[in-house]
C-alpha positions in Angstrom: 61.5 82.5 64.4 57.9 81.7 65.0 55.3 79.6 63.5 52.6 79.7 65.8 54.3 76.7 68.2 52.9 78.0 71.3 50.7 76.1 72.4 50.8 73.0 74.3 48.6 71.7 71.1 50.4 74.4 68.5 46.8 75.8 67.9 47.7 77.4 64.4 49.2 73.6 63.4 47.4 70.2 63.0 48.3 68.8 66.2 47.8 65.5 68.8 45.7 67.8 71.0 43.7 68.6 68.6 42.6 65.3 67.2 39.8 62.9 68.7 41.8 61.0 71.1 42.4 63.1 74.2 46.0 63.7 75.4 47.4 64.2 78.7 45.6 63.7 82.1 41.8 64.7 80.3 42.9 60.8 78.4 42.7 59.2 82.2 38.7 59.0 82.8 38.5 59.7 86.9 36.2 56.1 86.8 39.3 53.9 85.9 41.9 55.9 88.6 41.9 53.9 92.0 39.4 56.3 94.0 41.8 58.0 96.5 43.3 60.1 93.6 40.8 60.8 91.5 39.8 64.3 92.9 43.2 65.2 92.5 43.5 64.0 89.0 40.1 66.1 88.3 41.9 69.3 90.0 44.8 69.1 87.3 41.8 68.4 84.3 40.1 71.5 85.6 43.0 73.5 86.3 44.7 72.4 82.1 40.9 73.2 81.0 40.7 76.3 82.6 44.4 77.7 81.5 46.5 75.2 80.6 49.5 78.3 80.9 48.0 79.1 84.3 49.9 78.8 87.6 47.3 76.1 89.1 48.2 73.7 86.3 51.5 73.0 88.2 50.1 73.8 91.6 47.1 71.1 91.0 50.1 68.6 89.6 52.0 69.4 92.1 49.6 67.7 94.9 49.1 64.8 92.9 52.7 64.1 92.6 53.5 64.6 96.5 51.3 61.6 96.9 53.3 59.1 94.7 50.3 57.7 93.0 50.8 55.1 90.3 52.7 55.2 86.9 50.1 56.5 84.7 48.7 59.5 87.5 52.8 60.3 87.7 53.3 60.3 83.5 49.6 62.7 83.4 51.2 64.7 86.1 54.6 65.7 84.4 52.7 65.8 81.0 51.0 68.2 82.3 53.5 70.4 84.1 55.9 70.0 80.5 53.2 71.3 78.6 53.1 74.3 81.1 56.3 75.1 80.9 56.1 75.1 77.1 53.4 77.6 76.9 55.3 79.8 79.1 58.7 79.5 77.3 60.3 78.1 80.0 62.2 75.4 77.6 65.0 74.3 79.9 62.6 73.2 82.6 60.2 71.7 79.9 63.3 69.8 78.0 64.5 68.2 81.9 61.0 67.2 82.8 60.2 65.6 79.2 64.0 63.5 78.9 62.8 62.5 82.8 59.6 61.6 82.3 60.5 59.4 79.0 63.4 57.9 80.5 61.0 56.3 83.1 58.7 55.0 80.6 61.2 52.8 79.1 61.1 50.6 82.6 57.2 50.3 82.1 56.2 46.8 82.0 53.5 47.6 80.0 51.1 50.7 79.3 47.7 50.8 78.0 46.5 53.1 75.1 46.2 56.0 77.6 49.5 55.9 78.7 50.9 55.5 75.3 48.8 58.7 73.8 50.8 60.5 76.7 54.2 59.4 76.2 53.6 59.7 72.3 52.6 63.7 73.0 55.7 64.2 75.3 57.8 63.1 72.6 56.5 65.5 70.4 56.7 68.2 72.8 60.2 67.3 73.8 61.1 67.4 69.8 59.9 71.0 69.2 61.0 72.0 72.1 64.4 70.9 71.0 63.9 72.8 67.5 63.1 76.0 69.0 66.1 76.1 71.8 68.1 72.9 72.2 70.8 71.4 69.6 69.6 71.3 65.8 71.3 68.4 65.1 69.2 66.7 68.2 65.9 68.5 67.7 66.2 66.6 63.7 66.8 63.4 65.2 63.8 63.4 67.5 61.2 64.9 64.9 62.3 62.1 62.7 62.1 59.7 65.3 58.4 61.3 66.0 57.8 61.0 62.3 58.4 56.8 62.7 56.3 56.1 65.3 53.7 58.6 64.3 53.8 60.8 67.5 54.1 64.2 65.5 51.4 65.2 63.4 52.5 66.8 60.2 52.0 70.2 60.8 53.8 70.0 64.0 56.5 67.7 62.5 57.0 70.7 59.4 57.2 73.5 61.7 59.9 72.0 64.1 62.2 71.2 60.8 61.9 75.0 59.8 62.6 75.8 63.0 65.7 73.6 63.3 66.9 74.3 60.0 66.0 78.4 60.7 68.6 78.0 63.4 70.9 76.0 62.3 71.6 78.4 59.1 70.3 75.9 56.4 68.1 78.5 55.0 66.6 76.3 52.2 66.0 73.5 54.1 64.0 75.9 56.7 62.2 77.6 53.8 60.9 73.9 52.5 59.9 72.9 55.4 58.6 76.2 56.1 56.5 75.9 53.0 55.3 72.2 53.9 54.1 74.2 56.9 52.4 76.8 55.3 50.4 73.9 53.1 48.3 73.1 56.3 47.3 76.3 57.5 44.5 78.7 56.1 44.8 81.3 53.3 45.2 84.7 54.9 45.4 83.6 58.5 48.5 85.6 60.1 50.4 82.0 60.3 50.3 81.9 56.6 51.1 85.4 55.9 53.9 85.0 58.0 55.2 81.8 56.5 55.3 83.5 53.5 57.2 86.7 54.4 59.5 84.3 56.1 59.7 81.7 53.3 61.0 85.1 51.1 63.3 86.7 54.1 65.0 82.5 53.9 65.4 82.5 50.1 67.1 86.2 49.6 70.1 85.7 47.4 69.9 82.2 47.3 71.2 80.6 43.9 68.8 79.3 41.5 70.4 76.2 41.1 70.8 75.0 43.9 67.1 75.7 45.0 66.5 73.4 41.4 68.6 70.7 42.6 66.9 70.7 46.3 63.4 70.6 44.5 64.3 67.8 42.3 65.5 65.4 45.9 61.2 66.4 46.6 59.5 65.7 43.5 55.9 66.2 43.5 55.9 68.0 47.0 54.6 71.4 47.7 58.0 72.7 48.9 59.1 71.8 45.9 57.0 73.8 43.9 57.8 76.7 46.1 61.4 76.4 45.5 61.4 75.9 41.4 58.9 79.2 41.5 61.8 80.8 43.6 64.5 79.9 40.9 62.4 79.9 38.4 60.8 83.1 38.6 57.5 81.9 37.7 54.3 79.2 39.2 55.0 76.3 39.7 51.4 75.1 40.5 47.7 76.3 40.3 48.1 76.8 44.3 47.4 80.6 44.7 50.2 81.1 47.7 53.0 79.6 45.9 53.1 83.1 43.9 54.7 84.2 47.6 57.8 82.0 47.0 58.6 83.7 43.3 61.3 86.3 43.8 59.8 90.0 43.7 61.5 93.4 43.2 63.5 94.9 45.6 63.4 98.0 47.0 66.4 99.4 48.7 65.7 102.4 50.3 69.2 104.7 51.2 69.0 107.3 54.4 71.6 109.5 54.5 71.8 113.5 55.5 71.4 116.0 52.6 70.6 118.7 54.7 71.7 119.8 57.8 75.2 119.6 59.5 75.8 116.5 58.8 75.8 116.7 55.0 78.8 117.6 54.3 80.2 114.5 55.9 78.0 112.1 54.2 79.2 113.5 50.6 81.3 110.3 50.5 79.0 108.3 51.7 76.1 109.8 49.3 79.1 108.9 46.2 79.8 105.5 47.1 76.1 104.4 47.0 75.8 105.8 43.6 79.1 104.0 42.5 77.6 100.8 44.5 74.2 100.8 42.9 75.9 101.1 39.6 78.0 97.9 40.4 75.5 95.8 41.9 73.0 96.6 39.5 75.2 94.6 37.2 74.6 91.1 39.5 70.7 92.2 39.9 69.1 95.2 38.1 65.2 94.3 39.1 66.7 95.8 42.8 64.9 99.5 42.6 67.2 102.2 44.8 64.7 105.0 46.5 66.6 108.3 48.5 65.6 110.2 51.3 67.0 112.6 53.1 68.0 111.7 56.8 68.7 115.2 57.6 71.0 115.7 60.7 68.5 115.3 63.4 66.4 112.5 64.8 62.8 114.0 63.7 64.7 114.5 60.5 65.6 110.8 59.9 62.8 109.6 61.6 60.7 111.2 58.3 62.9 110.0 56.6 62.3 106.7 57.7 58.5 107.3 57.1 59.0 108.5 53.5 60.9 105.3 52.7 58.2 103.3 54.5 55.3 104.9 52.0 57.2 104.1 49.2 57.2 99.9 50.4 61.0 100.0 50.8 62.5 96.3 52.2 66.0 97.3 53.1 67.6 100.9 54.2 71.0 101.9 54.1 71.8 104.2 56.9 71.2 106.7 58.7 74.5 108.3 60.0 74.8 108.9 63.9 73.5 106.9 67.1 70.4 109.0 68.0 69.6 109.1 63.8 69.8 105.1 63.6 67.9 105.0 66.8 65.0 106.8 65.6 64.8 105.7 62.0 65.1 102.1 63.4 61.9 102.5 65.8 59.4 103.7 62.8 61.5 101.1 60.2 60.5 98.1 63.0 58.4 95.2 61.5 58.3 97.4 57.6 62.1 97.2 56.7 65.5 95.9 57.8 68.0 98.4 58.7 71.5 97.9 57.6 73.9 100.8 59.0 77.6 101.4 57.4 79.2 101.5 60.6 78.5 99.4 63.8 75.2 97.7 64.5 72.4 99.7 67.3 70.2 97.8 68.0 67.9 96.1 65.6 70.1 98.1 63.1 72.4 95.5 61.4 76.1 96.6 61.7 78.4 96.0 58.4 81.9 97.0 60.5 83.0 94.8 63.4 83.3 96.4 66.8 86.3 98.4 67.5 86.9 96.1 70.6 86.9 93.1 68.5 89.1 94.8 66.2 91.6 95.4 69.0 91.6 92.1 70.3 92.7 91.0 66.5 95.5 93.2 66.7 96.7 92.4 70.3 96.0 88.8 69.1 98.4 88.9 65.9 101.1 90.7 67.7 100.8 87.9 70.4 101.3 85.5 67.5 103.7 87.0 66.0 106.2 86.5 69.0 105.4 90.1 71.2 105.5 89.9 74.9 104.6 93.4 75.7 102.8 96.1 74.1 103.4 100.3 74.0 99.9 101.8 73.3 99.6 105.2 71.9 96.2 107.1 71.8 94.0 110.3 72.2 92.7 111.4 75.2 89.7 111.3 74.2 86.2 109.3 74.0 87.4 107.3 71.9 90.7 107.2 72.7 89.7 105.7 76.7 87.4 103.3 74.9 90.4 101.9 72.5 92.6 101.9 75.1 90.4 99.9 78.0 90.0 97.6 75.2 93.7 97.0 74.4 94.1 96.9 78.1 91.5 93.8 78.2 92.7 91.7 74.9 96.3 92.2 76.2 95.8 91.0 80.0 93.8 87.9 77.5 96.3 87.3 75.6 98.8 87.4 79.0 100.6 90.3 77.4 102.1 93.5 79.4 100.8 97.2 78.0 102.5 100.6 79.0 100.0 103.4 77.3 100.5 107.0 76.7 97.8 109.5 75.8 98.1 113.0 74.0 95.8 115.6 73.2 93.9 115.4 70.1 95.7 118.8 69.0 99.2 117.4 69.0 101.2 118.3 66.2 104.5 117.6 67.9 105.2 113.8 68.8 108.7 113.9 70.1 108.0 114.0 74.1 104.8 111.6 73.4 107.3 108.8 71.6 110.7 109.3 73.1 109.8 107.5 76.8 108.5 104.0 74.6 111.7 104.0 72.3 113.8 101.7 74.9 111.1 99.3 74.9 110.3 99.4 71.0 113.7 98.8 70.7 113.7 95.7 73.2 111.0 94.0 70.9 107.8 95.7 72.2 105.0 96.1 69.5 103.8 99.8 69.0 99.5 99.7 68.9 98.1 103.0 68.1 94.8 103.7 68.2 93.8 106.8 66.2 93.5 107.8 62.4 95.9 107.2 59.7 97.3 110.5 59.4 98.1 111.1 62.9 99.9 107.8 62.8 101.6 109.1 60.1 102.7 111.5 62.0 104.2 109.4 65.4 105.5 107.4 62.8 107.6 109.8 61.3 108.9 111.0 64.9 109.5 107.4 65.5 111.9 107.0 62.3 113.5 110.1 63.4 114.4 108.0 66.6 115.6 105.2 64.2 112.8 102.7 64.4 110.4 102.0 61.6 107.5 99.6 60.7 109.6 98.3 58.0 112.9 98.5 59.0 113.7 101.0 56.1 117.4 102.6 55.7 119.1 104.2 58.8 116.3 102.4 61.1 115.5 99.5 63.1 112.2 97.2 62.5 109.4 97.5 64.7 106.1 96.0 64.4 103.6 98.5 64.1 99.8 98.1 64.6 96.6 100.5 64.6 93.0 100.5 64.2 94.0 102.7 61.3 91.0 105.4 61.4 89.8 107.4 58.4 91.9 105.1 56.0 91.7 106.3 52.9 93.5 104.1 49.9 93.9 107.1 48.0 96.8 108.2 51.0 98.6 105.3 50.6 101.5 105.1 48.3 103.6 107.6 47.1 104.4 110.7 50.1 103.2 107.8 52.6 105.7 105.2 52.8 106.1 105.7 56.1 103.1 103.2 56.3 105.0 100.7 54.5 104.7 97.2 56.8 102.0 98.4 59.4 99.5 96.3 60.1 95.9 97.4 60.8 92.6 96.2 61.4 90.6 98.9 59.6 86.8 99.1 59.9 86.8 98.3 56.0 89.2 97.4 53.9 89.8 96.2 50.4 89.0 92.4 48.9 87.5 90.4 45.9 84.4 91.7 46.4 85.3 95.3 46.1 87.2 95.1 43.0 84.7 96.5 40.5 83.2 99.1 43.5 86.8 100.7 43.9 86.8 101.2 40.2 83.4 102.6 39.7 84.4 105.5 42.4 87.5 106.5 41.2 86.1 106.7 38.2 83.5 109.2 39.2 85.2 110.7 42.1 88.9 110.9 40.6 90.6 109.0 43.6 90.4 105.8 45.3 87.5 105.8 48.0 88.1 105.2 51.9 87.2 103.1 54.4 84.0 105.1 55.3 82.8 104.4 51.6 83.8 100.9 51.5 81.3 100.4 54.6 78.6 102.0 51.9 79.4 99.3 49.4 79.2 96.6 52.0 75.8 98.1 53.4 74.7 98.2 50.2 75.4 95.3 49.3 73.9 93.4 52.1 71.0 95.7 51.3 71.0 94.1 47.7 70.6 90.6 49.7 67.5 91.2 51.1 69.7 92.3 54.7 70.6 88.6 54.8 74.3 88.1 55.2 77.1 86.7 57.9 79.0 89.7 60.1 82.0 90.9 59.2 84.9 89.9 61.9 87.6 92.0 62.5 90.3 91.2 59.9 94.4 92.1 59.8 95.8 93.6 57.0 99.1 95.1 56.3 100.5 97.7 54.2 102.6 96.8 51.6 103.9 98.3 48.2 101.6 101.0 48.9 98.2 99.1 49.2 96.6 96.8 51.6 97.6 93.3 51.5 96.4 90.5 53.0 99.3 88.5 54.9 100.6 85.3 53.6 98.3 83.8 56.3 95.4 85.5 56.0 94.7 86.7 59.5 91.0 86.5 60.5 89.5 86.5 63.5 86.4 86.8 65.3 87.2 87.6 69.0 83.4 87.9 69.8 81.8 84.8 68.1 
């Protein structure tokens, strides 16, 4: 997030450095400096006046400081390297030199109102600078501290809460400070046009109420007004901008192939955003659902993309494949979010979790579950080598041995690819197979032929079965499939209390229960229906059981890469 804090004075805020007492080493008039230092001191004046992000602003500080002149030459010194290293990002190196430079202050005997101007401004640099990359919690505590002893103007004081509160995930707390922000600066400037597009990005699918509640805590402020327009739906003040915080119509735009080769394989896809507009329409029908055709080819989604951009689209579902969502995404940049059913690329936002993270849930849970060695199974494939390095990695983690066997992604005959692993199933190994449900199906019926089964069924012995469980499809569970019966997967979607009413609306219009490819639909869509906002799914395990996916007793949830 940005609000214009880039500058040592935050130019598009009203700032110390911009008021009528000079800050920094321009507050030390060369007259009252013992006379040996004061052409350095006029080198670093020049040198801040000049280009206060320039190289000879620490060069021409530099000198001054390798000549251990007096307290107040030393604090206009630093000052003026911090505020250096603040317009040029460098916020670990401006943080130490700030926390230095104060800490020394404290063992001044005194300081005249020079010296005080400066270690006032240092304390306001050192508190944004906090906001925008150091602890939240911290960077709160010194603007509030600023706030006290009136080192922080208000502008300043506004944007480092948003910022803060930006980071730390309090969304309405960021948009009402954001909005006490965007009080201060000018009508149609680019920082107010961006506090507002921000203010609306925060406040996507937030709950009425609670924005009521938060205003009332702020009566008679400005970010109050914002907020009650928000829940409110209507102005809360004869203040032209606060129509910006008053919730607008959607526009979800959907990308997915209707031509080309890839149409057939997005027929699912294309059904499961009808069935998921029809559902969510329900929670918000003012969200307005515009189509396009992604084609099968990157010019093809890429106008795609531009259609969907002409038509003032917010959020887009899709496109399917890697070079697709890499071209829509570059002409959807800065107009729309992109919010993929699959993985994220990118600036694309991703609704599944990695399949490396869902591996390392897997290996995890079988770890917990008492395993001490591992038998992988996959396809020699692409995506069988990546599965497999990645079980390779989670079980060396998680201090587990791993045996793996490949076969051709032909193989219709799993006796020679099972019987090697049997004597170490049968010892207590887990089985992890990385491929789709029906091939699973499949080793899993050779393996009950060699008297082993997930669930320990009649004539066999139990062995705990896991799998990334490809293509899942709850339609192919049940009845004809009980060979599934207590295997435990961590699919790319899977079924929960959100996806009730979504299941119901497909099968309804399809005539069968939808899979995991089109409960990534609903979940894109969904998000898309937010605004884009949302928390990542993490790799979850689930477990077949009575012919449906169950969570476990302990719901198993993990998030290897957070």
């Amino acid at each position: 997030m940005s609000v214009g804090l880039t500058a040592a004075g935050c130019k598009s805020t009203p700032s110390a450095s911009a008021s009528a007492n000079p800050v920094g080493a321009s507050s030390l008039t060369p007259e009252r400096v013992a006379p040996e230092y004061r052409e350095d001191l006029r080198a670093v004046q020049a040198a801040q006046e000049a280009d206060p992000a320039g190289p000879e602003v620490v060069a021409a500080a530099d000198r001054l400081l390798s000549r251990d002149p007096p307290f107040n030459l030393r604090l206009a010194a630093v000052h003026a390297k911090v505020a250096h290293a603040y317009l040029n990002g460098d916020d670990t190196i401006a943080l130490r030199w700030s926390a230095e430079s104060l800490d020394s202050t404290r063992d001044a005997a005194s300081m005249d109102a020079a010296e005080v101007a400066i270690v006032r401004d240092l304390e306001r640099l050192q508190a944004i600078l906090l906001a925008r990359s150091g602890e939240p919690a911290e960077a709160l505590d010194a603007l509030e501290r600023g706030e006290r002893s009136h080192a922080i103007p208000e502008g300043d004081l506004w944007a480092g809460r948003a910022l803060a509160h930006t980071r730390a995930g309090a969304r309405i707390d960021a948009a009402f400070a954001l909005a006490m922000w965007r009080g201060g600066v000018a009508d149609g400037s680019p920082e107010a046009q961006y506090a507002e597009q921000e203010i609306g990005s925060l406040l996507a699918g937030t709950e009425p109420g609670g924005l009521l509640a938060y205003a009332e805590q702020h009566p008679g402020t400005i970010g109050a007004a914002c907020l009650t327009a928000r829940a409110r739906g209507e102005m809360a003040t004869d203040i032209p901008w606060i129509d910006a915080c008053a919730p607008r119509p959607l526009r979800v735009g959907v990308l997915l192939p209707r031509s080309g080769r890839l149409a057939a394989l997005a027929d699912d896809q294309l059904a499961a955003a009808l069935a998921a507009a029809e559902v969510l329409a329900a929670s918000n029908p003012a969200v307005e659902v515009v189509w396009a055709d992604s084609g099968s080819t990157a010019e093809a989604a890429k106008r795609g993309a531009e259609e969907l951009i002409e038509r003032s689209v917010a959020v887009v579902v899709g496109p399917v494949g890697a070079g697709n969502v890499a071209a829509a995404t570059q002409v959807l940049a800065g107009s729309a979010a992109v919010v993929v059913p699959g993985e994220g690329r990118g600036e694309a936002v991703g609704i599944a979790p990695s399949l490396e993270s869902r591996i390392v849930a897997l290996v995890e849970h079988a770890k917990q579950s008492g395993a001490k060695s591992l038998v992988v199974l996959a396809p020699a494939h692409g995506y069988g080598k990546r599965a497999t390095a990645a079980a390779r990695r989670a079980a060396s983690s998680a201090g587990l041995t791993l045996t793996a066997e490949t076969y051709e992604d032909s193989t219709t005959s799993f006796a020679p690819v099972i019987r090697p692993s049997v004597p170490a199933l049968r010892k207590g190994a887990a089985l992890l197979v990385l491929d789709r449900v029906a091939r699973m199906e499949l080793l899993l019926r050779q393996l009950a032929r060699e008297g082993l089964s997930a669930s320990g069924a009649a004539n066999t012995g139990r062995v705990m079965v896991l799998s990334t469980a490809e293509a899942l499809s709850l339609a192919e569970l049940g009845d004809g499939h009980e060979i599934l019966e207590g295997v435990w997967m961590a699919p790319v979607a899977w079924p929960d209390e959100t996806t009730g009413a979504f299941i119901d609306s497909y099968a309804a219009h399809e005539g069968e229960a939808p899979g995991d490819q089109a409960l990534l639909v609903f979940r894109a869509m969904a998000r898309a229906w937010q605004g884009g906002a949302g928390d990542p799914f993490s790799a979850t395990v689930v477990r077949v059981q009575g012919g449906r996916i169950a969570a476990p007793p302990t719901t198993i949830s993990l998030n290897p890469e957070g």
